[in-house]
C-alpha positions in Angstrom: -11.3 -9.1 8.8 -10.1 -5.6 9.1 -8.4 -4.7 12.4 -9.5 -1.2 11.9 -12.7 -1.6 9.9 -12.8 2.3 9.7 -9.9 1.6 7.3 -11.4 -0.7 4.5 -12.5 1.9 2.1 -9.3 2.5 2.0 -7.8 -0.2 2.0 -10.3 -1.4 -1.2 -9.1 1.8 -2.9 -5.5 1.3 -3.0 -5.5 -2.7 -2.7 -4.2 -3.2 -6.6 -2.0 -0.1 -6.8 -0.2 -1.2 -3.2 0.1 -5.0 -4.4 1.5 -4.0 -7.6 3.9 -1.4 -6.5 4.4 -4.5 -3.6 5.5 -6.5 -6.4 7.9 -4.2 -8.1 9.8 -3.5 -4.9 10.4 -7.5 -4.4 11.4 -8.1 -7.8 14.0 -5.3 -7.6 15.0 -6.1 -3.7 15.1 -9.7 -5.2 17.2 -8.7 -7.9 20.2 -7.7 -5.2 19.9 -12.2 -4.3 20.3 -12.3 0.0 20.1 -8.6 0.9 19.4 -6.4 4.2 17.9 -3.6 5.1 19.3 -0.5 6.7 17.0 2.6 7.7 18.7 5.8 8.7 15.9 8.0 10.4 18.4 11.4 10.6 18.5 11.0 6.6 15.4 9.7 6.2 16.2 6.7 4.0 16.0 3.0 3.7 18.7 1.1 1.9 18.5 -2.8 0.7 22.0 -4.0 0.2 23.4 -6.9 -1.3 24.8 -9.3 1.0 27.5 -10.7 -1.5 27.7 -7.7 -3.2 27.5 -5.0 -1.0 28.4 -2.1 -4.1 24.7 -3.4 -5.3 21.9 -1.6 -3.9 18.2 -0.2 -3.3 18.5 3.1 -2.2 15.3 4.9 -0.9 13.6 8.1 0.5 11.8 6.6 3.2 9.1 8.5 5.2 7.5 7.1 8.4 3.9 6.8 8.4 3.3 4.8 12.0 4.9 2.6 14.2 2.7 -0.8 15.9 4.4 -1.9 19.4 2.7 -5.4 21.3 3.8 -3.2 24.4 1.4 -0.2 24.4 -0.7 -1.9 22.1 -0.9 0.4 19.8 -0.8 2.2 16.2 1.4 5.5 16.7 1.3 7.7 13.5 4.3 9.4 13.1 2.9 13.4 13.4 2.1 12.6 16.9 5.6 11.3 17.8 8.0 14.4 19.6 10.0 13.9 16.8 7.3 13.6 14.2 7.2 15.3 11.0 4.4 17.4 10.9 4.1 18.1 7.0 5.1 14.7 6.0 2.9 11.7 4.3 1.7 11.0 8.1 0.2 14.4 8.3 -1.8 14.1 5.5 -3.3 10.9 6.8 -4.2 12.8 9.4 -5.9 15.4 7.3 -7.9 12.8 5.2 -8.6 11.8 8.9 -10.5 14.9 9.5 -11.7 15.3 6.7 -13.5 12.1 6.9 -14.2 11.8 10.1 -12.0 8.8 10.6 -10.9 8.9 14.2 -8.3 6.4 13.5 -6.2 8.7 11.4 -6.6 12.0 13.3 -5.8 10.7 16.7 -2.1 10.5 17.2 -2.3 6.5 19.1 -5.1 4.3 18.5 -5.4 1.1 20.9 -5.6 -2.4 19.3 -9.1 -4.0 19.7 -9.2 -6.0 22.9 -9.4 -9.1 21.1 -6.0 -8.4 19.1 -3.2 -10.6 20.0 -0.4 -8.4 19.9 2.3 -11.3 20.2 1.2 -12.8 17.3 3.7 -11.9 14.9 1.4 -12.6 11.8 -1.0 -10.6 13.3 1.4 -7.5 13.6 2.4 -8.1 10.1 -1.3 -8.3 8.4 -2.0 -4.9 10.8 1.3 -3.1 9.1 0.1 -4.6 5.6 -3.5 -2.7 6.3 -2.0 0.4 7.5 0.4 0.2 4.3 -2.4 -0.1 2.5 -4.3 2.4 3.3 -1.6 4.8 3.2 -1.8 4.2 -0.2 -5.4 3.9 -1.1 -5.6 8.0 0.9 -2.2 8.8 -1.4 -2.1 7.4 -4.1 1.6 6.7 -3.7 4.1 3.9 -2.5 5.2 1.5 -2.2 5.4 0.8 1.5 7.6 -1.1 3.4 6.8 -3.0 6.9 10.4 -3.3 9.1 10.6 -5.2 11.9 12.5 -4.1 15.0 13.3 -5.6 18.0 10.7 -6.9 20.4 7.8 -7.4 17.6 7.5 -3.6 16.9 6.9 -2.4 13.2 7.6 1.0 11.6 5.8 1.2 8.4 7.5 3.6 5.8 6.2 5.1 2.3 9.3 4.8 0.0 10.3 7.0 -2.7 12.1 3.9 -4.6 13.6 4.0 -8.1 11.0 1.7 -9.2 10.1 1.3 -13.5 6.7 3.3 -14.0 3.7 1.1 -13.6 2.4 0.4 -17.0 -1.1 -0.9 -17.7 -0.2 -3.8 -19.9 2.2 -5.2 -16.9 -1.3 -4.6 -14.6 -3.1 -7.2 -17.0 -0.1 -9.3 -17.1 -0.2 -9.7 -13.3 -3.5 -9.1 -12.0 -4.8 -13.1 -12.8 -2.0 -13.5 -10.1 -2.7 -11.4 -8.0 -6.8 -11.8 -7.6 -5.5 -15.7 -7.0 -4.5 -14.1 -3.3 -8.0 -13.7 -2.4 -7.1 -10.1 -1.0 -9.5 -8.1 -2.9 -13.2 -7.4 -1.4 -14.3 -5.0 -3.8 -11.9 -5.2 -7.2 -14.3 -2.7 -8.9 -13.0 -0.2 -6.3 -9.6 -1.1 -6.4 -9.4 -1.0 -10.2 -11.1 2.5 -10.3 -8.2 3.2 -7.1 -5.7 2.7 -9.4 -6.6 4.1 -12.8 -7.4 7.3 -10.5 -4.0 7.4 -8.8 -1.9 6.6 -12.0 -3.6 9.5 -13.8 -4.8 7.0 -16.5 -8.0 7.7 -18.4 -10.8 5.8 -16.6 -15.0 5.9 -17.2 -17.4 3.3 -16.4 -19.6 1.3 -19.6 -22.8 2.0 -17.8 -24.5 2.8 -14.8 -24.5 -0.6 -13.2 -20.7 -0.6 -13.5 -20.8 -3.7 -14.9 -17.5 -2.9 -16.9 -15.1 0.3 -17.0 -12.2 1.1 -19.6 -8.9 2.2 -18.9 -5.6 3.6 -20.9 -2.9 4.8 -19.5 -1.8 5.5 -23.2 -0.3 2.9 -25.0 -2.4 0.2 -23.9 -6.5 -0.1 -23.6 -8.0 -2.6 -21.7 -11.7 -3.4 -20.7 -12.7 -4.7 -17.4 -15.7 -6.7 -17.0 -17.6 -8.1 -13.7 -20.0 -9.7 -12.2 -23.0 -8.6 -10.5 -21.0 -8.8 -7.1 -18.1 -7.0 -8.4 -15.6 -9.8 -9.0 -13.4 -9.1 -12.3 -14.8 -11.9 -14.8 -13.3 -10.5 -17.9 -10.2 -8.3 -18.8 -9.2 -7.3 -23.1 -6.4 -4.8 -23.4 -4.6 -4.3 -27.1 -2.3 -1.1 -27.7 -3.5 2.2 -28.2 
């Protein structure tokens, strides 16, 4: 379940673009074998370096969408910070915020439920992964990256990283995979998330949206599903 249920439809908007942009930042993070992380909040970038190799690296523009702390107990979005940016990715959250009416977005902290366990450090990580999320599913832009500091707090950054573009025949490719996570809760939404925030042409086969048709192109591929919404069938060939 949600921590913030106000957050799901956003969360089922950008679930497949977040996990596949997810994906391409491990494989090239991955790439650098045993690495760290290095954040420089002046400069505004994050930096994965190769441990054995230090001349190898991820360089990226990172901006700051919130931190989570298990002592205030709370989400703090980064426009409401002193030192916040005030036109940055964290301001327009806010504005979808008020836009929508979402009070978790357009109030600068937001207090865990009382039944959150703030010292659960799987907890904090699924709240930064939902946050991440829905960063993206309002955007339409990623990835995002979830760094842990000392004392369980998490700052949750949008990256500008040097990532390949996302191509629909590598979305077929991966997507048996990733559905296997059990992360989606409405894949009709998320596949209509992503075809609308990579630009690709999109339009539903009918008015029970029982299958939709994408291209981003130089591939085609038809989505099917079930009455619930589950993805049962996906045919791509080139364009």
């Amino acid at each position: 379940m949600t921590t913030f249920p106000a957050l799901q439809t956003y969360i089922d908007r950008g679930l497949l673009l977040s996990l596949l942009q997810q994906d391409a930042l491990v494989e090239a993070t991955d790439a650098l074998g045993q690495h760290r992380w290095d954040v420089d909040m002046q400069q505004g970038t994050l930096t994965f370096t190769s441990e054995k190799d230090p001349a190898r690296r991820l360089a990226t523009r990172a901006h700051l969408i919130a931190s989570i702390a298990p002592g205030p107990r709370s989400v703090l979005w980064d426009w409401a910070h002193p030192q916040g940016s005030q036109q940055g990715a964290s301001a327009a959250l806010r504005a979808a915020g008020e836009r929508d009416g979402v009070r978790e977005l357009s109030v600068g902290e937001v207090p865990f439920p009382a039944d959150f366990d703030a010292q659960d450090r799987d907890a904090m990580a699924q709240l930064a992964h939902e946050i991440g999320q829905a960063s993206v599913g309002i955007l339409g832009r990623g990835p995002y990256y979830s760094a842990p500091v000392d004392g369980g707090t998490r700052f949750i950054f949008l990256l500008d990283a040097p990532l390949p573009p996302l191509t629909l025949a590598a979305v077929v490719a991966k997507l048996p995979r990733l559905l296997s996570t059990g992360l989606f809760r409405d894949p009709r939404t998320a596949v209509w998330g992503l075809a609308t925030a990579q630009r690709w042409s999109f339009r539903w086969n009918d008015d029970a949206f029982s299958g939709a048709a994408l291209s981003d192109g130089s591939t085609v591929a038809q989505f099917g599903f079930d009455p619930q919404g589950r993805i049962v069938a996906v045919n791509s060939h080139a364009a």
